[in-house]
C-alpha positions as CSV (number, residue, x, y, z in Angstrom):
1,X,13.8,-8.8,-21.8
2,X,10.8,-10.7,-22.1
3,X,9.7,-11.6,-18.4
4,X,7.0,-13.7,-16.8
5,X,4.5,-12.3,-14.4
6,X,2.2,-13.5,-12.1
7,X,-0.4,-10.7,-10.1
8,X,-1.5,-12.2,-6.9
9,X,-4.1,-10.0,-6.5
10,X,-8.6,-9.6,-5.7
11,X,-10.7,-10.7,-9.2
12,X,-9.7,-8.2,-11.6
13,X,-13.3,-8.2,-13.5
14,X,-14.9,-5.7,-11.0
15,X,-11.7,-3.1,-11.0
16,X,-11.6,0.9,-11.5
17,X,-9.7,0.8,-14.5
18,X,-9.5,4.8,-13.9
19,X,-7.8,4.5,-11.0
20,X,-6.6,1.4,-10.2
21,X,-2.8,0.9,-9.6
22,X,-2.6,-2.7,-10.4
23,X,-4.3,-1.8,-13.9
24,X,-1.7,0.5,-14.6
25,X,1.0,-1.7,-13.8
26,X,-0.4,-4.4,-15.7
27,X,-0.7,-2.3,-18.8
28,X,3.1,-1.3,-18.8
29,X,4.2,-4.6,-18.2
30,X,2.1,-6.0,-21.3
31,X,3.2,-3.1,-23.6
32,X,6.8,-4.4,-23.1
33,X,6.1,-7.6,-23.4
34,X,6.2,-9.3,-20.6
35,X,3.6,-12.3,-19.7
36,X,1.0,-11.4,-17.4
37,X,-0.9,-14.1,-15.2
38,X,-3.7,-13.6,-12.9
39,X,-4.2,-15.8,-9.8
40,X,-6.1,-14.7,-6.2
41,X,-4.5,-15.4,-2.8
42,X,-6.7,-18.3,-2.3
43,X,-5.1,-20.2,-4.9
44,X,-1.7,-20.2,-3.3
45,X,-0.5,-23.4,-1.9
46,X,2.8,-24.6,-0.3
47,X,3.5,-28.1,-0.6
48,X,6.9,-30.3,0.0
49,X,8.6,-27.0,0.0
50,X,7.2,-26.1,-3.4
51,X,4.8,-22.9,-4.1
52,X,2.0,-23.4,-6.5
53,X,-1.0,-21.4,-7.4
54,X,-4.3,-22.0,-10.3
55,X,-3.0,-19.1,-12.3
56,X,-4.9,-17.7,-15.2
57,X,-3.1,-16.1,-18.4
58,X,-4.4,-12.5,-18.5
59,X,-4.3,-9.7,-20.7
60,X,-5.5,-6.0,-20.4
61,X,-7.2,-3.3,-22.1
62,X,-8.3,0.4,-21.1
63,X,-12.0,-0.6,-22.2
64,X,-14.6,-0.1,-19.6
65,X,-16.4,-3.0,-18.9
66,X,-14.0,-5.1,-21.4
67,X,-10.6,-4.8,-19.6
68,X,-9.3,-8.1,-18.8
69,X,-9.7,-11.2,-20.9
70,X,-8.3,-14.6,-18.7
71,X,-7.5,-17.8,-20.4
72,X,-8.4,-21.4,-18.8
73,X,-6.5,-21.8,-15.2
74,X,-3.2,-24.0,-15.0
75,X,-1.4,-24.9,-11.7
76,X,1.7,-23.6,-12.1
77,X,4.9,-23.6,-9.6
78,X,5.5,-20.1,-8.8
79,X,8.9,-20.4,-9.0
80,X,9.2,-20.8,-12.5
81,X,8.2,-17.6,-12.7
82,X,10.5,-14.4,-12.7
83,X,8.4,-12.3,-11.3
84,X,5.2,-11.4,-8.8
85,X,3.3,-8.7,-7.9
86,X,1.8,-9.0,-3.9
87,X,-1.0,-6.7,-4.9
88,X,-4.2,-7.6,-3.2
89,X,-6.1,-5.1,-1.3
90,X,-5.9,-5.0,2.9
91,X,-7.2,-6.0,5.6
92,X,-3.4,-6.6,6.7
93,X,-4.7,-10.2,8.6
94,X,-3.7,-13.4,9.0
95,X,-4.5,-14.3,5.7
96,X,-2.6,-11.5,4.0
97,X,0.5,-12.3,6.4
98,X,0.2,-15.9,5.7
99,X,0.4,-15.2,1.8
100,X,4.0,-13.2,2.8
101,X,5.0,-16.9,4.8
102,X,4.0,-18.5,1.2
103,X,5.9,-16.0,-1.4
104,X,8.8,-15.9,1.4
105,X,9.8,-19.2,-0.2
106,X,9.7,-18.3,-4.1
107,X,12.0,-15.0,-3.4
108,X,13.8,-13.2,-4.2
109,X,15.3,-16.1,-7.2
110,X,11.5,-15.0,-8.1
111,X,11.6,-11.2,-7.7
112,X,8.1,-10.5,-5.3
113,X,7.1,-6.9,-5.2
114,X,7.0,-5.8,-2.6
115,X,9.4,-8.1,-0.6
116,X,7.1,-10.8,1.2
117,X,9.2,-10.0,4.4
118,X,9.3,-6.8,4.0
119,X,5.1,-6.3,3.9
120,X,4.8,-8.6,6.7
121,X,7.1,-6.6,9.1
122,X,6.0,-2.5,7.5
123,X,2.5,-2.2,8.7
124,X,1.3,0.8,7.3
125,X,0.8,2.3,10.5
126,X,3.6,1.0,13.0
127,X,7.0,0.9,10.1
128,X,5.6,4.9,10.5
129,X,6.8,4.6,13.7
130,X,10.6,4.1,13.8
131,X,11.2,7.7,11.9
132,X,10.8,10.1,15.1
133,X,10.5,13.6,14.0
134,X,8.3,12.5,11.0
135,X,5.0,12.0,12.5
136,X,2.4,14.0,14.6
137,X,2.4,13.1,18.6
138,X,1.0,9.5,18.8
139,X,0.2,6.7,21.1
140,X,-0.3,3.0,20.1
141,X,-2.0,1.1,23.1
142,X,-5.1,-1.0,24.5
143,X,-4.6,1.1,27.9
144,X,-7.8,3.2,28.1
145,X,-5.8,5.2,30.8
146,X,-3.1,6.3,28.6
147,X,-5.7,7.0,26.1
148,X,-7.7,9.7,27.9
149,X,-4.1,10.9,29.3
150,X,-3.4,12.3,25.4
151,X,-7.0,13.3,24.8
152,X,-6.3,15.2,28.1
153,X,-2.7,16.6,26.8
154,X,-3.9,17.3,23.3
155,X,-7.3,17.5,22.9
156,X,-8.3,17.3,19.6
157,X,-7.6,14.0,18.2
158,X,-7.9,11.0,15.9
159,X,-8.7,7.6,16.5
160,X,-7.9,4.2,14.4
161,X,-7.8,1.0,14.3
162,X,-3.5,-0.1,13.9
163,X,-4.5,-2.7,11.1
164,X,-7.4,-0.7,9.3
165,X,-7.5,0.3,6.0
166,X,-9.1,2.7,3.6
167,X,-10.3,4.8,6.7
168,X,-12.3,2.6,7.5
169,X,-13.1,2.7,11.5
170,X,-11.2,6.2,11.6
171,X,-12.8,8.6,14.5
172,X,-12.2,12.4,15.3
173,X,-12.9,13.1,18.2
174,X,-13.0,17.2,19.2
175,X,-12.0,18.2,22.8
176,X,-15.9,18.7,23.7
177,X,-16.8,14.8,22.2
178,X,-18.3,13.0,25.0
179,X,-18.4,9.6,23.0
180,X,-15.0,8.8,23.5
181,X,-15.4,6.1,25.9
182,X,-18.3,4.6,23.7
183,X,-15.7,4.5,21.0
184,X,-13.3,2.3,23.0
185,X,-15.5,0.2,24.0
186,X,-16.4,-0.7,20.4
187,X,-12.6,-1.0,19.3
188,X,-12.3,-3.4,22.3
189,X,-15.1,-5.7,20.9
190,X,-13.8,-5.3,17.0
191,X,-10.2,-5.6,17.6
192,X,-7.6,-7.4,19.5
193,X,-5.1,-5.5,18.5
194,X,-4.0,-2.1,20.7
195,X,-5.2,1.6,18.3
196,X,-3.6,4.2,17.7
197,X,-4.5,7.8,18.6
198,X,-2.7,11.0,16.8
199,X,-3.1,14.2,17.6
200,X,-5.7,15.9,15.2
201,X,-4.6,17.6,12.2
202,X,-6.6,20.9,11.0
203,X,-4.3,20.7,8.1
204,X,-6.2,18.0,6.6
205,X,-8.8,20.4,5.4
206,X,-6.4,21.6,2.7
207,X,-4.9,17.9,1.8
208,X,-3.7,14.7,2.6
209,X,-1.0,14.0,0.5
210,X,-0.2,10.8,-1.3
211,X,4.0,10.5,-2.3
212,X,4.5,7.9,-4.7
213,X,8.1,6.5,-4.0
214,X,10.0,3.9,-6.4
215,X,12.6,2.1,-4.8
216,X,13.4,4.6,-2.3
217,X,12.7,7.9,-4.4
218,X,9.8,9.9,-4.6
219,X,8.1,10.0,-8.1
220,X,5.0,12.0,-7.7
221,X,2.3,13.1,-5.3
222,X,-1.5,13.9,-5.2
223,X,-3.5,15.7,-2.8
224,X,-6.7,14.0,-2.1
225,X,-9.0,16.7,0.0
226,X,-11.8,15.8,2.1
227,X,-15.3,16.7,1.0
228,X,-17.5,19.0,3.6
229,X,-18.4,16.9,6.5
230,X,-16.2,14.2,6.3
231,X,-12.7,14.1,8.5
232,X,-11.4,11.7,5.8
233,X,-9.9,12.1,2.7
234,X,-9.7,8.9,1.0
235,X,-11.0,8.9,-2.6
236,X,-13.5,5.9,-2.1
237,X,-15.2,8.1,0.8
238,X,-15.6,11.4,-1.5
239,X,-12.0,12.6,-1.5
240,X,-11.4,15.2,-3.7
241,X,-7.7,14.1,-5.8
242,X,-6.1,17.7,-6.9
243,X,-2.7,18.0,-8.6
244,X,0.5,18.3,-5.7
245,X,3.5,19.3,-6.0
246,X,6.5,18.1,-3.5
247,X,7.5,20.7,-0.6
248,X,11.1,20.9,0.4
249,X,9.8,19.5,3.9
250,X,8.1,16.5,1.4
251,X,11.5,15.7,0.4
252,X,13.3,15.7,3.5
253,X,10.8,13.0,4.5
254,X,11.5,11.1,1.4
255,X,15.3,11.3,2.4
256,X,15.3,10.0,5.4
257,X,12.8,7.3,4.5
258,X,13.8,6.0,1.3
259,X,17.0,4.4,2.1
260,X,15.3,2.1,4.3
261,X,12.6,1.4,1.5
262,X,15.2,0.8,-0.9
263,X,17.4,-1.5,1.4
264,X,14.2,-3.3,2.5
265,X,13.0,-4.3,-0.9
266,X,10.1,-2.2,-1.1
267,X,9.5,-1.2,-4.4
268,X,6.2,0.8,-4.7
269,X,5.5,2.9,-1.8
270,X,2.6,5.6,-1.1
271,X,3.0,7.6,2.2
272,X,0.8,10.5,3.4
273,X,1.6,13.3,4.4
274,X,-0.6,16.0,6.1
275,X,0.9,19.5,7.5
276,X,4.3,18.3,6.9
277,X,3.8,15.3,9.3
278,X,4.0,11.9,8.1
279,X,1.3,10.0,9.4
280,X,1.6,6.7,7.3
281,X,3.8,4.6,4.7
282,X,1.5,2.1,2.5
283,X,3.6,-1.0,1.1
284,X,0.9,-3.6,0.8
285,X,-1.1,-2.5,-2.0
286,X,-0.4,1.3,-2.8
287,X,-3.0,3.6,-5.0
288,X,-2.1,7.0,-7.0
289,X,-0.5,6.2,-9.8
290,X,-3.3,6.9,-12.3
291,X,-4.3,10.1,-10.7
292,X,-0.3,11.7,-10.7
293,X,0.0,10.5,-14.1
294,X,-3.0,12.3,-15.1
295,X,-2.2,15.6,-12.9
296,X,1.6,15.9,-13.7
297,X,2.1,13.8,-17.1
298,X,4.1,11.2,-16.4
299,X,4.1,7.2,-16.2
300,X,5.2,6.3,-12.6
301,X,4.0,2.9,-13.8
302,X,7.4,2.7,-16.2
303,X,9.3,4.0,-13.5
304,X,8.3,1.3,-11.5
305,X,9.0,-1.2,-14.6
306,X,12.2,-0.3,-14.7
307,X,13.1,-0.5,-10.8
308,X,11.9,-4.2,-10.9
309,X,13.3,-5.4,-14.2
310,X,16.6,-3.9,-12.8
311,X,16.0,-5.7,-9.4
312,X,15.6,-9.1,-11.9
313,X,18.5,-8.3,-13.4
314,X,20.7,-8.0,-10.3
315,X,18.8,-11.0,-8.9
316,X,19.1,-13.1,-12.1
317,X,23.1,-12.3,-12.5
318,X,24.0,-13.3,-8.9
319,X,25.6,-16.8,-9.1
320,X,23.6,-19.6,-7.0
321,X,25.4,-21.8,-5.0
């Protein structure tokens, strides 16, 4: 099954190809011979019902510096294709919801990983939210009352902006901190949007854990461990990425998570777990794959191949009206 595949996704020339998801994915999908097409988000357009995009034929190759080679751009109606990959990097704004409005046309008779409607409605930090039990004690409000209230019940805590990304704006803030009210003030000229405020996890010194789930099961995980200094553990910020294995309390989260993933479309997943508490479930562009491959031997990026051509297949063998 030859398929073709268009990667909606930031210029590929200035990628990690050491550690880049996409990458992966784009490898695997060339090695079975499927055709790969480039395009960014700002090529997308809608018009008279119809989804386009300047698309550029691409193919890959793990040479640093030499990786991707993109023929001349065509405009090309994306539904003639049988499948796309929603992969560009967050911020989760307008724009990046706009582009699920856009692919929400072409799919699922073109087969968009992850489901368009799906992203738009799973923010990382708020989809989180709807599995009580999962996640450490947190609050999601503008109210600077309630605020101090849980600084006042729990002390130590964390502070983030709802739509951030990439720990980007992420605060903690110990029981002795006197700058949390600076800190507020400074969301409330950033962001519209309410925060969110967890209670602080010591655990994160040993790990945050990234799962890797394919359509609803997990696949792999990675621990990514903060270097001295620094409360996060994101790789781009100095994390440390160690080889992880899955806990039996890992897996219980996984169960009662990835039936909803699976029902919801959502093909690739990363969620993190610190201390057994879930604190977050990535579906717009997830990260990992190269490092668990690497740690445990594996090809999550086939595993993920395989959930999407049988997706197509299902998709492709249903009757239209």
């Amino acid at each position: 099954m030859s398929l073709a595949v268009a990667i909606q996704m930031d210029p590929i020339e200035g990628i990690d190809i050491n550690a880049d998801s996409t990458f992966a994915l784009a490898l695997e999908a060339q090695r079975r011979g499927h055709a790969l097409f480039h395009y960014l988000p700002s090529a997308l357009a809608l018009k008279n019902g119809r989804v386009s995009a300047w698309v550029r034929p691409l193919s890959v190759r793990r040479q640093p510096g030499d990786h991707a080679v993109l023929g001349d751009p065509q405009l090309v109606d994306l539904a003639t294709m049988d499948v796309v990959l929603m992969r560009q990097d967050p911020p989760f704004d307008m724009a990046y919801i706009t582009a699920t409005h856009l692919l929400e046309h072409i799919h699922p008779a073109t087969l968009v990983v992850n489901d368009p409607v799906h992203v738009r409605n799973a923010p990382e930090k708020l989809l989180v939210t709807h599995f009580p039990g999962l996640l450490p004690p947190t609050l999601i409000t503008a109210d600077r009352r309630q605020i101090l209230d849980f600084r006042a019940e729990y002390g130590d805590i964390v502070l983030k902006p709802l739509f951030g990304n990439g720990g980007a704006g992420v605060f903690h803030v110990t029981p002795g901190d006197e700058n949390l009210n600076s800190l507020l003030e400074l969301f409330t000229q950033l962001y519209r949007e309410p925060v969110i405020v967890q209670q602080y996890l010591p655990e994160v010194r040993e790990g945050d854990k990234r799962i890797i789930l394919v359509d609803g099961q997990p696949a792999g995980a990675v621990n990514r461990v903060p270097k001295a200094g620094e409360a996060r553990s994101n790789l781009h910020v100095g994390g440390r990425a160690m080889k992880a294995t899955l806990t039996q309390r890992d897996r219980e989260i996984c169960e009662a998570i990835g039936p909803t993933l699976r029902a919801r479309g959502l093909v690739f997943v990363g969620i993190d777990v610190i201390g057994g508490h879930l604190t977050e479930i990535n579906v717009t562009s997830p990260t990992g794959i190269q490092e668990i491959d690497r740690f445990d031997d594996i090809c999550i990026e086939a595993q993920i191949w395989d959930a999407i051509e049988l997706r197509h297949a299902s998709t492709a063998a249903v009757p239209t009206a």
